[in-house]
N, CA, C and O of each residue as an XYZ file, in Angstrom:
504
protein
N     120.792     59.027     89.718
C     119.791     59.239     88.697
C     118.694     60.184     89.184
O     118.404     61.101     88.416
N     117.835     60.069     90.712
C     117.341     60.675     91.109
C     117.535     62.307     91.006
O     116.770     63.193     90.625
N     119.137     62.330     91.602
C     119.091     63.859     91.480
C     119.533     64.150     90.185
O     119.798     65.352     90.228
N     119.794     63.685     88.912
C     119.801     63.781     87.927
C     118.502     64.718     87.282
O     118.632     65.701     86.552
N     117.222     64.122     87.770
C     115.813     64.782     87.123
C     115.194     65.647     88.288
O     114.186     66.330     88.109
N     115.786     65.583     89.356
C     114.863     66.526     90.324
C     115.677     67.831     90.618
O     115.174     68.641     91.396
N     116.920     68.103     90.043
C     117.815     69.364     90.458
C     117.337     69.515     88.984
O     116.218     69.943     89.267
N     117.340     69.498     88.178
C     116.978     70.397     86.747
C     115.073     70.958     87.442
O     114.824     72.140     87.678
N     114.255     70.076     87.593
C     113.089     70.076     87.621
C     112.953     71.617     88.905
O     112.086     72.482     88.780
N     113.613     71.617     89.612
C     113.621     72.357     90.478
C     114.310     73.375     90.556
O     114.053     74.197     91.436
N     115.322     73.575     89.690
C     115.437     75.048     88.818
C     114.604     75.567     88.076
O     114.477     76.777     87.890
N     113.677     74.312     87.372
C     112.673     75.279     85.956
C     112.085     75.877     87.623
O     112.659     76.851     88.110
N     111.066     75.278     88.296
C     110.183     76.018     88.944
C     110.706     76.902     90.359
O     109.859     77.185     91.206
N     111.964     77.260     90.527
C     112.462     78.632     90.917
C     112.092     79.562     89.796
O     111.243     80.452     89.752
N     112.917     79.142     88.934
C     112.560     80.254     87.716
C     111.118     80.758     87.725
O     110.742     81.892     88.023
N     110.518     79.911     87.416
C     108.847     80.242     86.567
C     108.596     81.003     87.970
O     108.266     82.099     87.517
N     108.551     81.108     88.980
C     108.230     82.238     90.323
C     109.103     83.754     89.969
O     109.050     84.723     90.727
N     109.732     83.737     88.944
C     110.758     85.395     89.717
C     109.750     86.018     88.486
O     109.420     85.400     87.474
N     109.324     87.506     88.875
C     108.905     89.119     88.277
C     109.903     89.971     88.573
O     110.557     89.887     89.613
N     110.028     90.576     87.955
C     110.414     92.161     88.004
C     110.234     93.009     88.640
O     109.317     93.798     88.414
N     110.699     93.074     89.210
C     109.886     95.182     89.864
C     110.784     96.671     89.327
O     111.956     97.038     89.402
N     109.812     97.110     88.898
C     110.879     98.246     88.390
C     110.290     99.489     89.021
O     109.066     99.592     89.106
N     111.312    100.693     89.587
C     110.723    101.697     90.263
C     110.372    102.668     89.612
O     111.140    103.174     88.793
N     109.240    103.103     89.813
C     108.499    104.381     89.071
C     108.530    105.583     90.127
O     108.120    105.426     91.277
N     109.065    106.839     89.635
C     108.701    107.789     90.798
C     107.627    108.167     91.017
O     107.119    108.340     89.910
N     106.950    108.407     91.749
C     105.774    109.087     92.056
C     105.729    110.585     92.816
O     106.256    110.649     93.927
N     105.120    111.779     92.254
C     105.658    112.476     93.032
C     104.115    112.951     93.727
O     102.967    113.061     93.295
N     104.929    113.198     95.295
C     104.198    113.614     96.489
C     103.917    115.023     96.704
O     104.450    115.784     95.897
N     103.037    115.654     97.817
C     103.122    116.885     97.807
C     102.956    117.048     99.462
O     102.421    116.055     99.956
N     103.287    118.041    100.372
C     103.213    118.240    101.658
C     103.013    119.599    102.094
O     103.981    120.318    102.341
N     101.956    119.955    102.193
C     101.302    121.129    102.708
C     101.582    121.365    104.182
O     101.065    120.659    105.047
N     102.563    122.559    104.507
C     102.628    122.469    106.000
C     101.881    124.010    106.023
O     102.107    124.667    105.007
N     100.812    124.826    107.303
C     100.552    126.087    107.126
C     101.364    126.101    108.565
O     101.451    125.109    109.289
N     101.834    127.147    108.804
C     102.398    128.218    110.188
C     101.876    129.209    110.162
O     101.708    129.760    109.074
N     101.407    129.824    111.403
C     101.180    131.057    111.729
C     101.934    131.709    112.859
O     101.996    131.242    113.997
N     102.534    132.889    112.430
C     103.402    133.489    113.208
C     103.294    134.793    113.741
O     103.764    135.731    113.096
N     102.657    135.011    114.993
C     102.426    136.229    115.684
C     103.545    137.108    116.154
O     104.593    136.720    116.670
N     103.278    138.025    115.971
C     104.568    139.142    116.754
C     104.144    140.329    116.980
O     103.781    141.033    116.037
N     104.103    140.857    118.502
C     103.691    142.049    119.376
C     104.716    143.165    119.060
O     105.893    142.845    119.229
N     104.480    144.330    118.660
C     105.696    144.658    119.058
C     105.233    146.284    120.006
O     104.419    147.000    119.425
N     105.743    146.751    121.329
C     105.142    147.215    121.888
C     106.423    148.930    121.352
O     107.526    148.880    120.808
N     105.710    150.052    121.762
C     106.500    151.186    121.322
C     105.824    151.993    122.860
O     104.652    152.251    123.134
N     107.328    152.280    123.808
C     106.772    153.486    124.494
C     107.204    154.655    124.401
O     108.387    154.968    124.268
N     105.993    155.600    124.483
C     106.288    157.124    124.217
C     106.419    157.829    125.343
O     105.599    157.576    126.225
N     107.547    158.971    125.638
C     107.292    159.903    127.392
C     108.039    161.431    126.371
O     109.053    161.766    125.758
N     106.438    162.019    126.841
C     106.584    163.094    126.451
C     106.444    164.150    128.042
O     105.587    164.057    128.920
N     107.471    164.984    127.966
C     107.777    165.416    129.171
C     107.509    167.168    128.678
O     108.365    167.710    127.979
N     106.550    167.759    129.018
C     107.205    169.416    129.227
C     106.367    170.057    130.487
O     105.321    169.842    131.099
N     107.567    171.060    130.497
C     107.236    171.669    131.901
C     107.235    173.099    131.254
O     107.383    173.397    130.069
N     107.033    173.886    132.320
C     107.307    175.479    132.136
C     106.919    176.096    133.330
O     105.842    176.096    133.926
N     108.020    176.632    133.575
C     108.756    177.708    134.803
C     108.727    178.696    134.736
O     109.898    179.054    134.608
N     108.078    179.550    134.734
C     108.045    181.346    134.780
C     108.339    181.612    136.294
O     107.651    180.933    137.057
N     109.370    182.605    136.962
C     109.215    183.271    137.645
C     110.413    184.704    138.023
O     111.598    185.032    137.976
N     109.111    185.145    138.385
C     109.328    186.937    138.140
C     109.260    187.143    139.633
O     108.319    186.718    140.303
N     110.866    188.187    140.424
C     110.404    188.442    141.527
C     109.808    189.797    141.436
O     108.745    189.707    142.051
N     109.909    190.716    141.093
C     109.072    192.284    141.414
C     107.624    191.583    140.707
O     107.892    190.928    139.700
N     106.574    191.606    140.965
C     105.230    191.801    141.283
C     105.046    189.845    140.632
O     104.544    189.054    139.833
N     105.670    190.010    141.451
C     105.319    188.182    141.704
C     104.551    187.415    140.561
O     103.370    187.069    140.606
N     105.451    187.211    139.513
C     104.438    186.198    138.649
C     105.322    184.901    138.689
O     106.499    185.001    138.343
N     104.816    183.675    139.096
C     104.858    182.592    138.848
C     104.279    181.508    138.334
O     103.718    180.896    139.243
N     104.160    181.017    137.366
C     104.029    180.000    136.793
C     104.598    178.683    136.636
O     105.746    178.652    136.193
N     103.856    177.251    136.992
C     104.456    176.343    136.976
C     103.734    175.314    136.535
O     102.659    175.115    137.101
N     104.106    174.507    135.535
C     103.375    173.873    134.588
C     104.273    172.541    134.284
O     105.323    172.602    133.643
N     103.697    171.246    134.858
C     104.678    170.099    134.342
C     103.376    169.052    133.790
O     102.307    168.910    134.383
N     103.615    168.648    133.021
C     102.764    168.251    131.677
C     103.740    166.405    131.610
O     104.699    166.322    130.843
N     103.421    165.427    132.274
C     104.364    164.113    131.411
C     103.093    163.821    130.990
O     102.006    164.217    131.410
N     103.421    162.973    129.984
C     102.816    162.200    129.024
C     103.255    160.576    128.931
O     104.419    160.639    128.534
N     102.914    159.159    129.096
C     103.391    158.160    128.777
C     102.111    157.595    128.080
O     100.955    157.551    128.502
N     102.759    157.084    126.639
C     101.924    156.385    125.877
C     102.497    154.964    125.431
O     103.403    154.977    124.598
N     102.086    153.860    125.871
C     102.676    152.748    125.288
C     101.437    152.093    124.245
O     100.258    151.827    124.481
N     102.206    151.972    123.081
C     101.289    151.321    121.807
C     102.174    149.932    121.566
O     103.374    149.656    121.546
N     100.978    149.241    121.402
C     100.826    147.848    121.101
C     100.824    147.575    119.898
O      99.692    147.904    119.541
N     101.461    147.108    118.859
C     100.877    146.917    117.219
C     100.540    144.756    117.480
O     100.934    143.963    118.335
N      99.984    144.663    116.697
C      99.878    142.865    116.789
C     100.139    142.970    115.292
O      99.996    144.025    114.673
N     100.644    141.485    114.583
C     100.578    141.246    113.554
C     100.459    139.965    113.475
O     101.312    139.619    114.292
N      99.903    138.803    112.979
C      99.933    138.109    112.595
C     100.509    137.590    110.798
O     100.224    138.241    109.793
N     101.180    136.550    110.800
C     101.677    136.251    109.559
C     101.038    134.780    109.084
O     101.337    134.029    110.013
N     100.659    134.382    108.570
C     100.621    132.997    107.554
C     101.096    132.938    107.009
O     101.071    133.845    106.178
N     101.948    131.975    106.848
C     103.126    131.296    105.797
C     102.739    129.750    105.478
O     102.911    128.890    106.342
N     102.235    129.452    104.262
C     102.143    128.559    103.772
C     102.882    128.398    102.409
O     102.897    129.017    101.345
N     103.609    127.065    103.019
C     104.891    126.262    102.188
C     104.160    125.090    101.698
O     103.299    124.525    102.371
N     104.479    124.763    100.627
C     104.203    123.290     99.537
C     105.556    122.421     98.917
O     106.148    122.645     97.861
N     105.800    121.501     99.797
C     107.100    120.245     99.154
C     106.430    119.592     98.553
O     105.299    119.255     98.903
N     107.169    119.168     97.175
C     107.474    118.441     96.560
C     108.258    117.460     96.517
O     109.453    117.519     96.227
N     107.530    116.324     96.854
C     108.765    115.199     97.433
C     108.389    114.142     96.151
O     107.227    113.833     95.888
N     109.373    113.726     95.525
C     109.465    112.337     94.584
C     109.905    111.313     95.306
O     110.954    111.390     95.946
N     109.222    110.341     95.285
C     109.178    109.015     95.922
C     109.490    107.717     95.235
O     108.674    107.750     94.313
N     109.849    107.111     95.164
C     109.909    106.006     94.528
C     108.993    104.647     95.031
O     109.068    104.113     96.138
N     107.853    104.130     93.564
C     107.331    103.448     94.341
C     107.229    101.910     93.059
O     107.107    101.786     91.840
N     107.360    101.042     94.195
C     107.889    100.084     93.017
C     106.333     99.393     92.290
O     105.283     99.136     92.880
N     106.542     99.291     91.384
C     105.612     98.994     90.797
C     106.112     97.768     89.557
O     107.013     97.957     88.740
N     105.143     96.307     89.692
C     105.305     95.453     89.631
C     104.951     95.712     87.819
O     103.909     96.214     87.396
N     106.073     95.240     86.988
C     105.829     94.741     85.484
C     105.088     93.585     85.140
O     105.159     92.464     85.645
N     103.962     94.221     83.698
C     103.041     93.009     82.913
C     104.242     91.774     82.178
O     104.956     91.921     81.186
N     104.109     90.573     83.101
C     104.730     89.751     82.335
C     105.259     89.590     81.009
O     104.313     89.966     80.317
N     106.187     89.263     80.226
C     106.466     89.442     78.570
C     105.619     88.197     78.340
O     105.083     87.664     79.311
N     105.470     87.719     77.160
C     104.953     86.339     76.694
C     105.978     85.435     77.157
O     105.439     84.706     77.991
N     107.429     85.068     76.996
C     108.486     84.223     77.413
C     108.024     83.917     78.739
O     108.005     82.715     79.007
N     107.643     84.723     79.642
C     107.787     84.835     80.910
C     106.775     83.889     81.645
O     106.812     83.104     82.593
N     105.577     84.489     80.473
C     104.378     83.804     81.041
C     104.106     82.510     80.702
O     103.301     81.851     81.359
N     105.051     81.780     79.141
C     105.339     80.848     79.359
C     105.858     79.893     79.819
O     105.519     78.725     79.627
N     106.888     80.348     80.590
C     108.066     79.566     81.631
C     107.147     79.471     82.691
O     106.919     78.358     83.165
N     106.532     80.565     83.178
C     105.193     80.198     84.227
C     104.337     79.396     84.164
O     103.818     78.927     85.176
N     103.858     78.918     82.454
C     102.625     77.984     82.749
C     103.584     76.755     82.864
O     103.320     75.854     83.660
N     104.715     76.715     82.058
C     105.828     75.145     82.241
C     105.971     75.112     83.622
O     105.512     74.161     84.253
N     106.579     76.076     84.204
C     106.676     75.426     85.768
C     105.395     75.219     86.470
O     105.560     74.641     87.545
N     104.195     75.505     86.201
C     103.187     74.932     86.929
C     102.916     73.831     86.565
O     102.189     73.164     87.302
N     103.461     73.177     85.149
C     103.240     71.989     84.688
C     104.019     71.041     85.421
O     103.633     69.973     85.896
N     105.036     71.497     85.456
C     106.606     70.540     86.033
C     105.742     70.470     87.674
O     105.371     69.436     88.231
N     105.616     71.587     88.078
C     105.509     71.889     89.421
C     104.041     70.465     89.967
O     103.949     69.968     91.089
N     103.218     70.188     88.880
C     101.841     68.951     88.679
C     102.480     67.965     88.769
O     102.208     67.054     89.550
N     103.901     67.982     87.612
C     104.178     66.716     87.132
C     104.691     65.750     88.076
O     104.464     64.550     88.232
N     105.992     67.187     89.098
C     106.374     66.211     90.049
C     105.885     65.861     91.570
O     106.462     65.120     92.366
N     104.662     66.592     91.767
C     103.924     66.195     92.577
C     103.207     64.346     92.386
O     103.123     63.322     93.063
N     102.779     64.910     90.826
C     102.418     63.260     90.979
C     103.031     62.423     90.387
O     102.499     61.506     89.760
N     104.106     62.590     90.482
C     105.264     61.660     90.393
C     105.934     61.260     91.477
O     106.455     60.145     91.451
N     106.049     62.061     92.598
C     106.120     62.297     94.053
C     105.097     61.162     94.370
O     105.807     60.157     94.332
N     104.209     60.880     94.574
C     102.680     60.387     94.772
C     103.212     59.203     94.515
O     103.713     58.480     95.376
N     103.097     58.831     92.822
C     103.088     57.792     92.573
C     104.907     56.903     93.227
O     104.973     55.701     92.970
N     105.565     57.231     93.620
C     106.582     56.784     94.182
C     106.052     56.790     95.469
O     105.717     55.617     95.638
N     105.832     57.287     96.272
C     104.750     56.500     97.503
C     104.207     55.432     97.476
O     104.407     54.312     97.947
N     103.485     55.914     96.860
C     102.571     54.356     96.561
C     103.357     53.124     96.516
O     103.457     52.257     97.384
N     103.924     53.193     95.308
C     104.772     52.355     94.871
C     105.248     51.866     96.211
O     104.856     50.765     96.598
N     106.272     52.778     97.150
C     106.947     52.029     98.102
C     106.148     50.961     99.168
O     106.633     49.972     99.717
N     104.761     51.493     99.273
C     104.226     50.866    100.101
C     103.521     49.688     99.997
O     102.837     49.010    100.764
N     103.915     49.613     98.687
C     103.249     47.958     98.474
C     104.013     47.090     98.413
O     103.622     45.932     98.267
């Protein structure tokens, strides 16, 4: 008989505890910045010479001219990227009316058999 009224009683108030959760996306955003340097070096060799020579009345000329130029350029780049990330975030549903009535019954049941619990104590100990 016992478990006759306390396995029903103790299904209503599992029940009257369960909600819903239903997932809502939410969407995120993620700002990453990079900066990206790059040298790039260029060398120049400019070479001239010039050789004149004359043997009857001796003209010689001699002329060597190098040149090395190395140029440096720098550049810097910024690259800024933006994700879009959708998330899922659960978000708890407003009770229906049914719902919230099975909730106030199981807090009732949940009273009732407390002090019904109680009063069977008692009882035994006298």
């Amino acid at each position: 008989m016992k478990t006759g009224i306390i396995l029903p009683l103790m299904a209503i108030m599992a029940a009257a505890g369960c909600t819903r959760q239903i997932p809502v996306a939410a969407p995120t955003w993620h700002s990453d910045v990079r900066n990206e340097r790059s040298a790039t070096t260029d060398t120049i060799y400019i070479g001239d010479s010039i050789h004149i020579a004359t043997v009857a009345d001796t003209v010689r000329e001699t002329r060597v001219r190098t040149v090395y130029r190395t140029r440096t350029e720098r550049d810097t780049l910024t690259v800024c990227t933006t994700d879009t990330v959708t998330t899922i975030v659960e978000v708890e549903k407003a009770p229906t009316r049914s719902q919230s009535t099975l909730t106030t019954i199981g807090r009732y049941a949940t009273g009732i058999l407390i002090g019904i619990a109680l009063v069977a104590i008692v009882m035994r100990k006298r």
